[in-house]
Residue frames as qw, qx, qy, qz and C-alpha x, y, z in Angstrom:
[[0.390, -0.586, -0.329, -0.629, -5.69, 0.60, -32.48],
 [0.750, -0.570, -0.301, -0.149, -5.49, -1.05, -29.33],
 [0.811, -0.328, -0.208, 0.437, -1.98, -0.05, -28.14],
 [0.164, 0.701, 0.093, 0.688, -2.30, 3.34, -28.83],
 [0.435, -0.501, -0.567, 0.488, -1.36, 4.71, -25.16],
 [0.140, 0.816, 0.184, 0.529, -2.44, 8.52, -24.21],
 [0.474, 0.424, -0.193, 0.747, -0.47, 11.11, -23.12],
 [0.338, -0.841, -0.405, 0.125, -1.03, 12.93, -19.83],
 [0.081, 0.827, -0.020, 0.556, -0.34, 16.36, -19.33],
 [0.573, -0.329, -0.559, 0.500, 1.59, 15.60, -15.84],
 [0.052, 0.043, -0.102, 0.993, 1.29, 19.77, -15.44],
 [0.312, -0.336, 0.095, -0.884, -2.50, 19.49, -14.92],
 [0.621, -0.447, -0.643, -0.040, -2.94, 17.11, -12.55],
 [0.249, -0.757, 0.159, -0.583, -3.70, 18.19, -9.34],
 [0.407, 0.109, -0.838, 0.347, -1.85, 16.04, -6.58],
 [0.221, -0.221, 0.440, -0.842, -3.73, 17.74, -3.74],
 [0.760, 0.059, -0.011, -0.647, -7.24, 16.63, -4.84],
 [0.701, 0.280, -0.649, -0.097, -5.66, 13.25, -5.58],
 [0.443, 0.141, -0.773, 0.431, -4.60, 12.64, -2.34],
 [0.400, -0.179, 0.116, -0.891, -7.62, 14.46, -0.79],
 [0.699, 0.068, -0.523, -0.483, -9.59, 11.94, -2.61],
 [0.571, 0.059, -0.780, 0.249, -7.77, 8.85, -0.55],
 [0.337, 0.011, -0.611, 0.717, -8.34, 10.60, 2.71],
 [0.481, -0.260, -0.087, -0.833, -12.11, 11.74, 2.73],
 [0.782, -0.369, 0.030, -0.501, -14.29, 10.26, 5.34],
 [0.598, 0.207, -0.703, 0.326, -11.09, 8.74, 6.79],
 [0.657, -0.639, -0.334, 0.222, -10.93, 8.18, 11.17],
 [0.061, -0.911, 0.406, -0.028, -8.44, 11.02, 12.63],
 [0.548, -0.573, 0.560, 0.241, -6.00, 8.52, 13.53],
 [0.303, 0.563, -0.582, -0.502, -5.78, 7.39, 9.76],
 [0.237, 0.074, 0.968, -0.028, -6.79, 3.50, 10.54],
 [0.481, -0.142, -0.416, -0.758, -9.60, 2.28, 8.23],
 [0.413, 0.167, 0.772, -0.453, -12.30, 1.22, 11.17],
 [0.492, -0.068, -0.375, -0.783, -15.12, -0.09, 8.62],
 [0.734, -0.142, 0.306, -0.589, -17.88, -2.41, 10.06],
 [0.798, 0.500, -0.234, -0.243, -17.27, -5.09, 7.57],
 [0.461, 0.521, -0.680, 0.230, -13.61, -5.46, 8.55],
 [0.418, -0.527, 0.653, -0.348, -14.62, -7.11, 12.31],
 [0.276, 0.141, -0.950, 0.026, -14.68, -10.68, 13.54],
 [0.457, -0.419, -0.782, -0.060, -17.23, -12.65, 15.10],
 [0.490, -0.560, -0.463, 0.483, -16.00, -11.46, 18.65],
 [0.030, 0.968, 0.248, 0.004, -16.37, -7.78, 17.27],
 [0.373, -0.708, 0.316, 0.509, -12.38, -6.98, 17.39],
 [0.486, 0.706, -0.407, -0.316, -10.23, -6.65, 13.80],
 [0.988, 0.095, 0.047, 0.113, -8.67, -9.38, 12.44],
 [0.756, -0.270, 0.340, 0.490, -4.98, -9.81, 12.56],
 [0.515, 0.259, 0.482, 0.660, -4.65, -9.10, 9.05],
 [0.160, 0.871, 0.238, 0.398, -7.07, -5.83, 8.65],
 [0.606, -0.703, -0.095, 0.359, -4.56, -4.69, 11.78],
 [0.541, -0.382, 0.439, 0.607, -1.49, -5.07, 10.26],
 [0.403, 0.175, 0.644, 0.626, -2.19, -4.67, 6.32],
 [0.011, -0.747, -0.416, -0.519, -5.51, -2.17, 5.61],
 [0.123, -0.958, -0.046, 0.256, -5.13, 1.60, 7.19],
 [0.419, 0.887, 0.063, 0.186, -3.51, 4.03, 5.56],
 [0.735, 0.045, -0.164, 0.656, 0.95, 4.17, 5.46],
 [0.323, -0.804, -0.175, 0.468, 2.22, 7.14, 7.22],
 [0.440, -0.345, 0.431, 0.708, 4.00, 7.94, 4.39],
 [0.257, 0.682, -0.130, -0.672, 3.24, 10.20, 1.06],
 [0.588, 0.698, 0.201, -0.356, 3.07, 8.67, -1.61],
 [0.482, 0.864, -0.071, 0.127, 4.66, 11.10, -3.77],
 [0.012, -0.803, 0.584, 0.118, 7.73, 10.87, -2.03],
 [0.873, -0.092, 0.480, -0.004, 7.92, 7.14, -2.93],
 [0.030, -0.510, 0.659, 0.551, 9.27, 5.69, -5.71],
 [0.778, 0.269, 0.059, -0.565, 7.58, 4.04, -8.56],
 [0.390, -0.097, 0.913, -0.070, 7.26, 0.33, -9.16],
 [0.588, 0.186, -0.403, -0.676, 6.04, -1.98, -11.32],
 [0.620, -0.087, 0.657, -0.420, 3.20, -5.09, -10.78],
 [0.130, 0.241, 0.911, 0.308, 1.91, -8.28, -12.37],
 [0.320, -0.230, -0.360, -0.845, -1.14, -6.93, -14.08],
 [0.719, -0.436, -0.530, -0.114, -3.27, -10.03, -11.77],
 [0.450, -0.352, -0.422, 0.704, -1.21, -8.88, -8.63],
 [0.109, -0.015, 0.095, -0.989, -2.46, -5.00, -8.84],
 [0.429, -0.254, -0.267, -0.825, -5.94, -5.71, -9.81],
 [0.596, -0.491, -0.620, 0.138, -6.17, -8.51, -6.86],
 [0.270, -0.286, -0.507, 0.767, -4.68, -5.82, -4.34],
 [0.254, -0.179, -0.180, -0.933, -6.98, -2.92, -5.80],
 [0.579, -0.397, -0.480, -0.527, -10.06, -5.28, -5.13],
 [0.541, -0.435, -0.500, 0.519, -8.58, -5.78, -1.51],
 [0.108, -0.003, -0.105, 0.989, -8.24, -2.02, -0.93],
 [0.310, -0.316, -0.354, -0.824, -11.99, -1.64, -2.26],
 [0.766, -0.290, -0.548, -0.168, -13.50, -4.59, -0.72],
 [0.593, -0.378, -0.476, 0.528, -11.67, -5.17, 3.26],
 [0.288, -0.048, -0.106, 0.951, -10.40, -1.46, 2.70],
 [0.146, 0.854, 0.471, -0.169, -13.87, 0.00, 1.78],
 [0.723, 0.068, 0.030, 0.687, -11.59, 1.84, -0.16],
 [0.429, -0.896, -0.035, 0.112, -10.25, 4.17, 2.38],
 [0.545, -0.503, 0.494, 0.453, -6.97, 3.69, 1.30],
 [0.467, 0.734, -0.196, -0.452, -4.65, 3.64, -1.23],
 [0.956, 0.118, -0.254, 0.085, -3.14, 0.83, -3.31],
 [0.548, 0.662, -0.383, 0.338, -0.18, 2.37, -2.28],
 [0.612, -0.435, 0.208, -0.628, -0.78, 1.82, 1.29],
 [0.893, -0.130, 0.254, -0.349, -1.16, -1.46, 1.04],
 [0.906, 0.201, -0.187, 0.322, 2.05, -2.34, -0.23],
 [0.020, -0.757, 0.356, -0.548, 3.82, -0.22, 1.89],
 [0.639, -0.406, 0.418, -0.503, 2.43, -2.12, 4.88],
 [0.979, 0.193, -0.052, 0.027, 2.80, -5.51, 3.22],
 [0.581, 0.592, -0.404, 0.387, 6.55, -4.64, 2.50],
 [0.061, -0.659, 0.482, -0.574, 6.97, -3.32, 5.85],
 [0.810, -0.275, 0.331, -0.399, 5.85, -6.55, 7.68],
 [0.784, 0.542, -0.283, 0.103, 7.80, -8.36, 4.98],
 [0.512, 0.713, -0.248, 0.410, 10.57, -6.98, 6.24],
 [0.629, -0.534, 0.304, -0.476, 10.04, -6.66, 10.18],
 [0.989, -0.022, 0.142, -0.036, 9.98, -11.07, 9.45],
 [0.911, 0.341, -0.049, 0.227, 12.55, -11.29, 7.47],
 [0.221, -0.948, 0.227, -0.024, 14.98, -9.05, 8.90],
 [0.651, -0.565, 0.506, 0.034, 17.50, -11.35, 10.20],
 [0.806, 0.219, 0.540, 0.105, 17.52, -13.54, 7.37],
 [0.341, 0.921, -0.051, 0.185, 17.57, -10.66, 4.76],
 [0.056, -0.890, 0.432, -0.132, 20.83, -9.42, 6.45],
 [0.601, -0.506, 0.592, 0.182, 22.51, -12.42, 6.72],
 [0.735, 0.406, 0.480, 0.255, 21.92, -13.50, 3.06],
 [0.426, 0.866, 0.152, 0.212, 22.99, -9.91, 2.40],
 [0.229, -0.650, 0.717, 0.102, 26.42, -10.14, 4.17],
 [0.754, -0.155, 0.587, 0.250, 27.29, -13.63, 3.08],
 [0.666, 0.513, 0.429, 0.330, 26.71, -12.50, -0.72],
 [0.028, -0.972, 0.124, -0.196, 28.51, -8.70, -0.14],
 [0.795, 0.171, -0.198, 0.547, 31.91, -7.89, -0.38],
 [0.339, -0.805, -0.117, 0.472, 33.54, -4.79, 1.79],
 [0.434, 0.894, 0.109, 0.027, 34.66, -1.84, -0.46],
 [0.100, -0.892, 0.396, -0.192, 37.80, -0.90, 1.37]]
């Protein structure tokens, strides 16, 4: 009864309206400015800087991924809550990843030459 999963019709969803949806009563420049998100001294925090406004990137051209059930529904309530949700979950791991990565750079590439071989 309970693990009965239903079927979508991927042919009538409408992507447009979907992504519409994310981007209604957004700022032109795509940053979520909400009131909520300042500090004392009236500037953003560090974190709503770097991590909540919307990824320059689509979506749809992403690739799909899978979460800990408690990891999605904590970032969803960040997106709603800090994000006033202006944004999309997807967004917000985009921008996580991409700071992720920015840090780790150096590291990342040396742990991924010492453990890589050369094809040729």
């Amino acid at each position: 009864m309970g693990n009965e999963r239903k079927k979508i019709n991927l042919t009538d969803i409408d992507e447009d309206s979907i992504v519409a949806s994310f981007k209604e009563g957004r700022p032109a420049d795509g940053q979520a400015q909400a009131a909520g998100n300042k500090g004392q001294s009236g500037e953003e925090s560090g974190y709503v800087r770097l991590f909540i406004h919307e990824s320059p990137v689509c979506a749809r051209l992403g690739k799909t991924i899978y979460l800990r059930k408690e990891f999605h529904e904590r970032i969803q309530r960040i997106v709603q809550t800090i994000g006033n949700n202006e944004m999309s979950i997807f967004s917000y791991v985009d921008n996580v990843l991409e700071q992720h990565f920015a840090a780790y750079q150096d590291e990342i590439t040396k742990e991924y030459r010492k453990r890589s071989t050369e094809l040729f």
